[in-house]
N, C-alpha and C positions, 0 to 999 in steps of 0.2 A: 402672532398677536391678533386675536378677533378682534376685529370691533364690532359695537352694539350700538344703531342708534334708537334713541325713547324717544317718540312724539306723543305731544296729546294734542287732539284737535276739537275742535266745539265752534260751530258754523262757522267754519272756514273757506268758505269756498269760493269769496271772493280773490282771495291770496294765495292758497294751497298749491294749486298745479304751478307756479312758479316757485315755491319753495320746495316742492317736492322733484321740480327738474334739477336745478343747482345741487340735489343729494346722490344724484343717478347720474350724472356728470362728472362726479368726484374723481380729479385723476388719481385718489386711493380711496376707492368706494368699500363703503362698511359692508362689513359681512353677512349682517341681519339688521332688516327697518323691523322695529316691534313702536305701533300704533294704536292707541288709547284712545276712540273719540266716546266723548262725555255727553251724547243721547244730542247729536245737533239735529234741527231741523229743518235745516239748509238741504244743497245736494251736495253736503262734506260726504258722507256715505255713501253715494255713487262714484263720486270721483277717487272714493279710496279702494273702492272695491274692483274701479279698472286700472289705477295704478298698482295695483298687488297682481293681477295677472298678467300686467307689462311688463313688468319691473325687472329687470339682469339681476336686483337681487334680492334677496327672500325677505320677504315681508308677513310677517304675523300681524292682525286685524284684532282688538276686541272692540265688538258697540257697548258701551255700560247702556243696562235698562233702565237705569235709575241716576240722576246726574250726581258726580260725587264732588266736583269742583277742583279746581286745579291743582290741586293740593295733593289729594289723597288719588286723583288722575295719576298725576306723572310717579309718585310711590309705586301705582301701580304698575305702568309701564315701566319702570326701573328696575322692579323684583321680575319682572318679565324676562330682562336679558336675559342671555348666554355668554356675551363675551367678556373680555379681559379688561376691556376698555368701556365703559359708558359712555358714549355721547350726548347729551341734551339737542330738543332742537323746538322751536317756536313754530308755527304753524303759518306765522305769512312776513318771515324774511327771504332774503337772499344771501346764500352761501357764494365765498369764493372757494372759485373751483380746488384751489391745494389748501380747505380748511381743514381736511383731516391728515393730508399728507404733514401737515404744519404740526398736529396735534402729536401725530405717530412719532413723529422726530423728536418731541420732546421728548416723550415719555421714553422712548428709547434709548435716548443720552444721557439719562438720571434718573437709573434702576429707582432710587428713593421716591422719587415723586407721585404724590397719588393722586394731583390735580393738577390739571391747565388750563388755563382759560386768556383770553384777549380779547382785545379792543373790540371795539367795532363803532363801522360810520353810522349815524341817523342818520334817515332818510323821510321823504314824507312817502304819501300812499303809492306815488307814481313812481317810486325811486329816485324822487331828482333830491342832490343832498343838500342838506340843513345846515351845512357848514357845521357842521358838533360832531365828537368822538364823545363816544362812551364813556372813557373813563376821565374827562375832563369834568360830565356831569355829575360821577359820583364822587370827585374828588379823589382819583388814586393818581397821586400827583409822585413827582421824582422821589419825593424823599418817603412814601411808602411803597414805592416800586421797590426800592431798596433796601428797606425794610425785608420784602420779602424775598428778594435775593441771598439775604441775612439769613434765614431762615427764620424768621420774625412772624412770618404769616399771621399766627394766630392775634397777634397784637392789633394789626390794620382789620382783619374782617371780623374779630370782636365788635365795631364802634360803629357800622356800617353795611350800607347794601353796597358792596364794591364788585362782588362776582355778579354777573347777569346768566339766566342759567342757558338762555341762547348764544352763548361762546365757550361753556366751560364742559371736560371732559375729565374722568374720574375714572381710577381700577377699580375692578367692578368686586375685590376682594374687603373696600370698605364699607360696602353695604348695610353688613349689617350692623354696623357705627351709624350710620347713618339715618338706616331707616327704623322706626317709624321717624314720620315727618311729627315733631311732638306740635302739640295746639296748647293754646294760650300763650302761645308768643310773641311777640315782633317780631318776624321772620319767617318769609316763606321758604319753598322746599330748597331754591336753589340758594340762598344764606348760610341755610342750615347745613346743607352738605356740603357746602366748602369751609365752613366752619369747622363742623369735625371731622374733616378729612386734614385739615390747617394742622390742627391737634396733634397729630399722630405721625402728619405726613410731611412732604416736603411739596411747596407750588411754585408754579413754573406760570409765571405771566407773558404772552407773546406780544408783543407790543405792536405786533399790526393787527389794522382791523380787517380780521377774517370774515365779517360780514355784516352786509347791510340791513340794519333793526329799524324795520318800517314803523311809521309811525299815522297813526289812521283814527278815523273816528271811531270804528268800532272794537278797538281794540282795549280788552278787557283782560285782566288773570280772572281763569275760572268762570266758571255760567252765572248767570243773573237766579238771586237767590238762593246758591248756594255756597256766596261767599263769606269769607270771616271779615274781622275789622279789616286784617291787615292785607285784604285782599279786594277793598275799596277804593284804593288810589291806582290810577297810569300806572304803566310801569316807571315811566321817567321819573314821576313822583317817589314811587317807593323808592325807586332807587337813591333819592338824593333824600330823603330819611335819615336823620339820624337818632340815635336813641336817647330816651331822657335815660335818666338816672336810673329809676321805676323798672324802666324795662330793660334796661340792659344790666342789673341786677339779676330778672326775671331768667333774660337768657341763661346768665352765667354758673346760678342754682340749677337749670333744667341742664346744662353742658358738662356739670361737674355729676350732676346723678349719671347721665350716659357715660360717662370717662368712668365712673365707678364703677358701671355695670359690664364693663367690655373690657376691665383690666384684665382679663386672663387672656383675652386675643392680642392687645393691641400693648404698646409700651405709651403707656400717660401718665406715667410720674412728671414728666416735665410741664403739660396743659394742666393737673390737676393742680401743682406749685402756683402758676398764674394765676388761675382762677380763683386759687385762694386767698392768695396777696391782692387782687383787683375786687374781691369780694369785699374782702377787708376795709382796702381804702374808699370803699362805697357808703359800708357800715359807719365810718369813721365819721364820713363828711355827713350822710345824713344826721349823726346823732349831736353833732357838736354844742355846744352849750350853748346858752342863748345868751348869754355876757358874753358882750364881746372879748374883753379883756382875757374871762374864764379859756376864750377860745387857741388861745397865744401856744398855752406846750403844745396841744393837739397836734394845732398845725406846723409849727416847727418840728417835732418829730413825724412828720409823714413829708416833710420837705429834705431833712436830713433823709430819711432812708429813700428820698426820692421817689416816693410810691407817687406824690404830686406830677411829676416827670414824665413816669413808666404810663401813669394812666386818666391823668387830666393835661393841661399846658400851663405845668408847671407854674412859679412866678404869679403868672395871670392868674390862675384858679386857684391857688392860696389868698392872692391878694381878695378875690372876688368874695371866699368864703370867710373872713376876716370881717368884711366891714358890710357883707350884705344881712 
């Protein structure tokens, strides 16, 4: 099994050479570093160009001439690999030392699985911890862990930034489900590819936190000025994001043309069922009548077939869409 790890970096060089020691340290070190930096004008470029000729293991360079921003950055480092496995990596955390041997075991013990991803601790700039896990702030609490245990996935990272793409690793045979990274979304690259990997695949959550996600002043997705909306907020921001109506709609249309367009590769009769049952009960709710009274079968048939359930909270968001 190769592994592949993708960075992108963009003036990183305040952070870098400690994230980039914790990956050379791995007591199961990747196969090939393939590194993406997006035209910084720091010494992120010096520091990568003597950690490629240190490095025990091979490491591919590109400088973009022109900044493409985080987005269409790590696309690019990702179509870059070679291995079997993709790893993601952020530019100024720190890894524990058995994060990939952790990763490797997963995927090893459940051929099916085409994603993994785990916790991890904030920290502030120094490493000293913030007392918070990750997945407390995105809210992937017990009964969506189990969820995707279930093999539910797709249900929980529909509604949500719950994967961070500094802990999740991917086979590198879903690519091209994945990629392009589509625009005009809510959601960036690492959403989007555990989203349709969720689709098709089976995910495997580790519930320890394999590393420390610094948190610092200058930490940005993507270069200044070449961001989208959705690449305006922290990351802690996006990530505790949730989606109006509007846009997780928007996703569900853009996830159902991709499930379309890759049904001779991939098996998506079961993501394209959902997506069209959660389209539905989307369509429903926005359209309901504006008499309340008029509103009463609507809603009692989307309660009976429990589409309220499957993809509101139930109860409460019938009652809410009744009398608001």
């Amino acid at each position: 099994m190769k592994i592949s790890l993708a960075m992108c970096t963009y003036n990183g060089a305040a952070f870098l050479p400690a994230q980039l020691e914790t990956i050379v340290a791995q007591s199961r070190k990747p196969d090939e570093i393939v590194i993406c930096d997006d035209g910084s004008t720091d010494q992120t470029r010096t520091l990568l160009e003597k950690f490629a000729k240190e490095s025990p293991v091979s490491v591919s360079l590109k400088f973009n001439q022109q900044n493409l921003g985080s987005i269409k950055n790590f696309e690019q480092a990702v179509r870059s690999c070679t291995g079997d496995i993709i790893v993601l990596s952020d530019q100024d955390d720190v890894w524990r030392t058995d994060k990939l041997k952790k990763i490797v075991e997963a995927f090893q013990s459940e051929p099916a699985v085409g994603l993994v991803f785990s916790d991890a601790e904030i920290v502030d700039e120094n490493l000293e911890p913030l007392n918070r896990r990750m997945w407390d702030e995105v809210g992937f609490d017990a009964d969506k862990r189990k969820l995707v245990r279930l093999g539910r996935a797709l249900e929980v990272l529909i509604t949500g930034w719950t994967v961070t793409g500094a802990t999740m690793a991917f086979r590198s045979n879903f690519v091209k489900l994945s990629l392009p990274i589509p625009e005009g979304i809510a959601m960036i690259h690492d959403g989007w590819i555990a989203l349709t990997i969720a689709a098709v695949a089976g995910v495997v959550p580790i519930e320890e936190p394999l590393i420390k996600y610094r948190q610092h002043a200058r930490q940005q997705i993507g270069a200044p000025g070449a961001q989208k909306a959705t690449e305006q907020l922290s990351p802690t921001q996006a990530l505790r994001r949730r989606h109006p109506s509007t846009d997780l709609h928007k996703i569900l249309t853009t996830l159902e043309e991709r499930l379309l367009s890759q049904g001779n590769s991939y098996d998506t009769r079961n993501a394209l069922s959902f997506v069209g049952d959660y389209s539905f009960h989307l369509n429903v709710r926005a359209n309901l009548p504006q008499n309340r009274l008029n509103r009463v079968p609507t809603i009692l048939r989307e309660l009976l077939t429990r589409r309220y359930h499957e993809y509101a909270n139930g109860f409460k968001s019938a009652a809410k869409d009744l009398v608001s």
